[in-house]
C-alpha positions as CSV (number, residue, x, y, z in Angstrom):
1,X,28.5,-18.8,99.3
2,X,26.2,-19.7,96.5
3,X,25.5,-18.1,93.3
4,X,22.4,-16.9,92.1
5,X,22.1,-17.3,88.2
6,X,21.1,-14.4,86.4
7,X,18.3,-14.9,83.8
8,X,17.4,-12.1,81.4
9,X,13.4,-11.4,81.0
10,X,12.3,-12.6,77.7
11,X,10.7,-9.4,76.0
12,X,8.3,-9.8,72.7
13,X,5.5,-8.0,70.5
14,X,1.9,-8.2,72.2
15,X,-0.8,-9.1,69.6
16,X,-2.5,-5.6,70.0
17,X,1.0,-4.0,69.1
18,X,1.5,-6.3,66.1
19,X,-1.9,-5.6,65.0
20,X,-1.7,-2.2,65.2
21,X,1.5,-2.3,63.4
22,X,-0.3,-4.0,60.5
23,X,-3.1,-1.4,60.4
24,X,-0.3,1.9,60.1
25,X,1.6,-0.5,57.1
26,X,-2.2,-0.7,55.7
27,X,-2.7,2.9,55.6
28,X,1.0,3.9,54.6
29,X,0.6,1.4,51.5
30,X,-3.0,2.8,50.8
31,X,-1.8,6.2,51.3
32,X,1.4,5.4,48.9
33,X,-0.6,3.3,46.2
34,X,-2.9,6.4,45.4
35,X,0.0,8.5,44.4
36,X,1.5,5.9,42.6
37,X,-1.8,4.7,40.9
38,X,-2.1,7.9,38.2
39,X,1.3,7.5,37.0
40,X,1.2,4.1,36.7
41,X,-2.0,3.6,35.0
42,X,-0.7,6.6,32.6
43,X,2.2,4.8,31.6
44,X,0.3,1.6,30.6
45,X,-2.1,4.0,28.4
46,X,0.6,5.8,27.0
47,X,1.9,2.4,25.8
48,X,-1.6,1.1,24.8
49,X,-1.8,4.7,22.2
50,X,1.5,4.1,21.3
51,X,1.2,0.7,20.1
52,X,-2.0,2.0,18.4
53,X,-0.3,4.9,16.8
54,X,2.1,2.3,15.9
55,X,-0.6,0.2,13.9
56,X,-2.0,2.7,12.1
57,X,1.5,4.5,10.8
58,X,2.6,0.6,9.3
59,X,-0.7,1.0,7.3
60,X,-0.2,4.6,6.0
61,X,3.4,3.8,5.1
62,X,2.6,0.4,3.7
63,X,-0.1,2.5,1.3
64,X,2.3,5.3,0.2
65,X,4.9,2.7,-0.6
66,X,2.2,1.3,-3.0
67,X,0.4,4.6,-4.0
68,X,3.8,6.1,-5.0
69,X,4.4,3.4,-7.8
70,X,0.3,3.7,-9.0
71,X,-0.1,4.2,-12.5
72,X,-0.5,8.1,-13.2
73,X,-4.1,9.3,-13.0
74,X,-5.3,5.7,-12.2
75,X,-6.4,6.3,-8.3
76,X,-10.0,6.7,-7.9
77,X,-12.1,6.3,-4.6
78,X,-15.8,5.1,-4.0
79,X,-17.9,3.6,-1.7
80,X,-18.9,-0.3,-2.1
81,X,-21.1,-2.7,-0.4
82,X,-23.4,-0.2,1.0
83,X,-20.9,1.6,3.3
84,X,-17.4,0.1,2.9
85,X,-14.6,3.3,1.6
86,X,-12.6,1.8,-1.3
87,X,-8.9,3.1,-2.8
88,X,-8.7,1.7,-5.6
89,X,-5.0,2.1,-8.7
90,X,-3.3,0.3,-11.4
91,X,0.1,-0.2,-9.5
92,X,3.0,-0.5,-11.9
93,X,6.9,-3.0,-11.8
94,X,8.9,-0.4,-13.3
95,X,9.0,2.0,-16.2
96,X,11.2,3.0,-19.7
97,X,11.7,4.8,-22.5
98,X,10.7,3.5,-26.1
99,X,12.6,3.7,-29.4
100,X,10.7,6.6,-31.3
101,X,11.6,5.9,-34.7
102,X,13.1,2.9,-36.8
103,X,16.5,2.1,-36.9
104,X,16.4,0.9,-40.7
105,X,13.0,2.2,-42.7
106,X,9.9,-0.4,-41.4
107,X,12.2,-2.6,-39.1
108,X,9.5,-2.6,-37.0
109,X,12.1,-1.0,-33.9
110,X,10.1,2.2,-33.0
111,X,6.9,2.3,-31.9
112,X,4.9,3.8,-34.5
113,X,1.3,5.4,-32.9
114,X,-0.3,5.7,-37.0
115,X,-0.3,2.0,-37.0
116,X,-0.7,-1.1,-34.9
117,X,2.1,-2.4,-33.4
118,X,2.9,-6.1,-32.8
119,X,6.9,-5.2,-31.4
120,X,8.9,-1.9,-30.7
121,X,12.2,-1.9,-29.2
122,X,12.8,-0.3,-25.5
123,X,15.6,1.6,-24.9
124,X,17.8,-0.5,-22.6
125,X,18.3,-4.6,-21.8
126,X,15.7,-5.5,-19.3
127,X,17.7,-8.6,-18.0
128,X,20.2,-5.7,-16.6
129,X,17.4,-4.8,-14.1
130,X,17.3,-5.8,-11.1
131,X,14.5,-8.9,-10.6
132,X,11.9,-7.1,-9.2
133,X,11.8,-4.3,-12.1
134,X,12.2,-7.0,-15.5
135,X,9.3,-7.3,-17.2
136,X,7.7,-10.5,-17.6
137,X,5.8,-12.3,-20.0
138,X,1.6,-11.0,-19.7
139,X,2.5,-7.6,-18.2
140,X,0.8,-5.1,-19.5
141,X,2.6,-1.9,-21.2
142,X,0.2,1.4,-20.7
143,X,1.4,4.1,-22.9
144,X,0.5,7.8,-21.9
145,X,-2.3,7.4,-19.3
146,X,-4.8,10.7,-19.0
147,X,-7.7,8.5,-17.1
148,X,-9.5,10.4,-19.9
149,X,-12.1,9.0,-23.0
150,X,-9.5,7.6,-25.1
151,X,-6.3,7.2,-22.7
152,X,-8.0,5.8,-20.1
153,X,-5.7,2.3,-19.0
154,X,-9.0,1.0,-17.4
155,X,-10.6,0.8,-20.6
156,X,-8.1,-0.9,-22.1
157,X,-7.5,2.0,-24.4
158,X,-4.0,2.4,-23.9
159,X,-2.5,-1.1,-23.1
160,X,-1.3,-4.0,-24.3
161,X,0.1,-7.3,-23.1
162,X,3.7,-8.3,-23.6
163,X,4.1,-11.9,-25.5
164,X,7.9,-12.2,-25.4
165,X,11.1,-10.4,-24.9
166,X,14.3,-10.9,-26.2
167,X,18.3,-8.6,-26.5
168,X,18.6,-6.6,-29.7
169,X,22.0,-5.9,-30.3
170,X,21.9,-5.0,-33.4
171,X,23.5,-2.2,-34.9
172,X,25.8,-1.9,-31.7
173,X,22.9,-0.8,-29.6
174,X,21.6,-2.2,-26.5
175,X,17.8,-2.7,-26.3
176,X,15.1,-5.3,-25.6
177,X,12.6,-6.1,-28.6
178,X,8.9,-6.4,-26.7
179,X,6.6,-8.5,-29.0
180,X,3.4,-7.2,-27.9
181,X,0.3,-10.5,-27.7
182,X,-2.4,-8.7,-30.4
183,X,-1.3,-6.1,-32.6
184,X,-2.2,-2.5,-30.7
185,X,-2.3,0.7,-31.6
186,X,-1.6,3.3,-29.0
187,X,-3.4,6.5,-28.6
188,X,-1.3,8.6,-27.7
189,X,2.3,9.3,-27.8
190,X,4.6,9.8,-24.6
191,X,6.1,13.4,-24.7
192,X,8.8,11.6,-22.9
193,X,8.7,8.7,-24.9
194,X,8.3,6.8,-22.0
195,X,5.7,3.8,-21.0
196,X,4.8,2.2,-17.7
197,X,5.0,-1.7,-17.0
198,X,1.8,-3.3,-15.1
199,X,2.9,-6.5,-13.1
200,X,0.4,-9.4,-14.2
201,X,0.2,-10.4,-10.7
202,X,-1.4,-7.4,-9.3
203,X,-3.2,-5.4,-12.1
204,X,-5.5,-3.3,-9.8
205,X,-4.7,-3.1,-5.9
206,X,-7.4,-1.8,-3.7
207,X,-7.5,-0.9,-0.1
208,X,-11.0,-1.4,1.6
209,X,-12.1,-0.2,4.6
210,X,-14.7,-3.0,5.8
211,X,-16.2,-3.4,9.2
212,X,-13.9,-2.4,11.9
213,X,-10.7,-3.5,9.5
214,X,-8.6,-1.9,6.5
215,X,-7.8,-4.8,4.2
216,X,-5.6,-4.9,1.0
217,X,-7.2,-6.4,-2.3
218,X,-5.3,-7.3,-5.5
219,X,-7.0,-8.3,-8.7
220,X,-4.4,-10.5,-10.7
221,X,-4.1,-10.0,-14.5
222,X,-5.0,-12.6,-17.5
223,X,-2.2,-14.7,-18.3
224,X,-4.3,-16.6,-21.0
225,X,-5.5,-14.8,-24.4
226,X,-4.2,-11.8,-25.9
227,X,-6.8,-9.0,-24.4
228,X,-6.1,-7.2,-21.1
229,X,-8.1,-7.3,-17.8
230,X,-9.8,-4.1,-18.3
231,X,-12.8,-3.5,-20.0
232,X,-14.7,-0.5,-18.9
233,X,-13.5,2.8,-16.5
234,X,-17.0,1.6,-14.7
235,X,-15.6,-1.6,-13.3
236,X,-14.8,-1.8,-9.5
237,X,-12.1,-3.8,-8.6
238,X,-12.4,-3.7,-5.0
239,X,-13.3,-7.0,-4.5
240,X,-16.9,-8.9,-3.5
241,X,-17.9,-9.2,0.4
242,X,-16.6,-12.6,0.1
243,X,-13.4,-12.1,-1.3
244,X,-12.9,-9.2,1.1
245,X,-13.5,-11.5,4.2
246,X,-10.1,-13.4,2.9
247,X,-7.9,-10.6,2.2
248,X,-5.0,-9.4,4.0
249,X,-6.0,-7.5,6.8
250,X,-3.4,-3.9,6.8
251,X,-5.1,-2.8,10.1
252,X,-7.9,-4.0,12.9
253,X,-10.0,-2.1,14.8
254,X,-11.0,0.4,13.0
255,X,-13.3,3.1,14.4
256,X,-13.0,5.6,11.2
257,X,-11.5,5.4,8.0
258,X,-11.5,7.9,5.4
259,X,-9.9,8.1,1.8
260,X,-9.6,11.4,-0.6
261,X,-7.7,11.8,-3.6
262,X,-7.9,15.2,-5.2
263,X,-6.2,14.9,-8.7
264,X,-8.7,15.4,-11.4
265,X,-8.1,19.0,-11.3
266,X,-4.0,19.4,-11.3
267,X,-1.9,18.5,-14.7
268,X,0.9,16.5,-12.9
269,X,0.5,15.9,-9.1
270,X,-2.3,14.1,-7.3
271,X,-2.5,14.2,-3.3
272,X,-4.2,10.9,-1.6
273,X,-5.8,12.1,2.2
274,X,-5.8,9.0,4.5
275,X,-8.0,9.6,7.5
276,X,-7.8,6.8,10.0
277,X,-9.2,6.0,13.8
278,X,-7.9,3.0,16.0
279,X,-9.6,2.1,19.1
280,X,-8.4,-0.6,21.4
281,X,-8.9,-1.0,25.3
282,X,-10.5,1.9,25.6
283,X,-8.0,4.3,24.1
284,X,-8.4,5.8,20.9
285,X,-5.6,7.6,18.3
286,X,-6.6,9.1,15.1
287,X,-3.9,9.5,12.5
288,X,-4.4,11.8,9.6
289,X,-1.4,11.0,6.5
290,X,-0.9,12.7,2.7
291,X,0.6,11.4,-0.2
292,X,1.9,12.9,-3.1
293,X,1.8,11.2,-6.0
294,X,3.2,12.0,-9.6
295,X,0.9,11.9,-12.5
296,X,3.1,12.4,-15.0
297,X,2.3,10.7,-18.0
């Protein structure tokens, strides 16, 4: 008897069932994609404030790191070109104390404030400094700066520029012998007997808020002639349009920027208020920073 072969029906999806397959996944993704949209756009913003936040904290901290080394009572504020917000200080290398009196009678060692002085004798050698504190040849030496008629560093009336420096060890002392570039007679004396060093690379530093970015300015020193860069307390040193437009740039996008320094009135501190607003991509952080600084003669 023969055999009749059994052959299984063939079964598949109709193209109304595949269809309507593709419509449910269309909804269930829609469905899905607006509760996942909020987080997910929040998480990209949250980034986009961070990396704003980010920008403008470099800048603050890159400003205190300078602002803490300024000259005492040399930061001033003002407002140039029109509408542009200027901070403007004498930054200083490093500091020391100064021999007060002669070591023999009119050896020239102390630094004599009845007289002018063409050398004096610092307490310490300045080649055991680290690199970045010696002081060089055309740095300026500011004695006892009040930012007042008289003792005012951006008048040039306490300040001189170092010619040469060499060891004394005379006398079994350790100390550096400055030989200042013009006989100078300083003002007024240190209570500390102390003076501050100005690098002749950077003898003002200013930080300009210009358009939509905070750039940093430096005005280099003379290294020619024996009288200092300043001249008059009047002076801006923030820089022309033009010179702006190649400085550094500290921070872009600026939508507010805002300097205050409130110092005049206190004997030995000084507080710098930095005010600034980023906006990128539509988002928008506005960071508000103080620094102390010491105005300690």
């Amino acid at each position: 008897m023969a055999r009749t072969l059994f052959v299984p029906r063939q079964r598949g999806f109709t193209l109304v069932e595949l269809v309507m397959v593709i419509v449910i996944l269309g909804i269930v993704g829609g469905m899905v994609a607006v509760f996942m949209r909020a987080p997910i756009e929040a998480y990209f913003a949250s980034g986009r404030r961070a990396a704003l936040t980010d920008v403008a904290d470099t800048a603050v901290r890159r400003m205190s790191r300078d602002l803490r080394k300024a000259l005492p009572n040399s930061i001033r504020t003002s407002t140039v070109h029109g509408s542009d917000t200027c901070l403007e200080f004498i930054p200083t290398r490093t500091g020391a104390r100064y021999r007060e009196q002669d070591r023999v009678a009119s050896d020239g060692k102390g630094l004599d404030f009845s007289t002018p002085n063409n050398t004096f004798n610092m307490l310490g050698r300045n080649a055991d400094w680290s690199a970045d504190q010696q002081i060089r040849t055309n740095d300026l030496i500011a004695v006892y700066n009040l930012g007042i008629t008289g003792a005012n560093a951006y008048n040039g009336d306490n300040v001189a520029r170092v010619s040469t420096l060499a060891a004394d060890a005379s006398g079994g002392s350790e100390e550096t012998t400055i030989t200042l570039a013009a006989a100078t007679q300083f003002p007024l004396e240190s209570g500390t007997k102390r003076f501050h060093v100005v690098p002749v690379e950077e003898n003002v530093v200013a930080y300009v808020c210009t358009g939509n970015t905070l750039r940093r300015f430096a005005t280099p020193g003379l290294t020619a002639g024996t009288a200092p860069l300043f001249t008059s307390s009047t002076t801006s040193y923030c820089g022309s349009a033009a010179q702006l437009a190649t400085a550094p740039v500290i921070a872009n996008n600026l939508s507010s920027c805002a300097f205050t320094y409130n110092g005049s009135d206190l004997q030995r501190n000084g507080l710098v208020q930095i005010s600034l607003g980023i906006t990128s991509d539509g988002e928008s952080v506005n960071l508000f920073h103080q620094i102390h600084v010491n105005n300690t003669p």
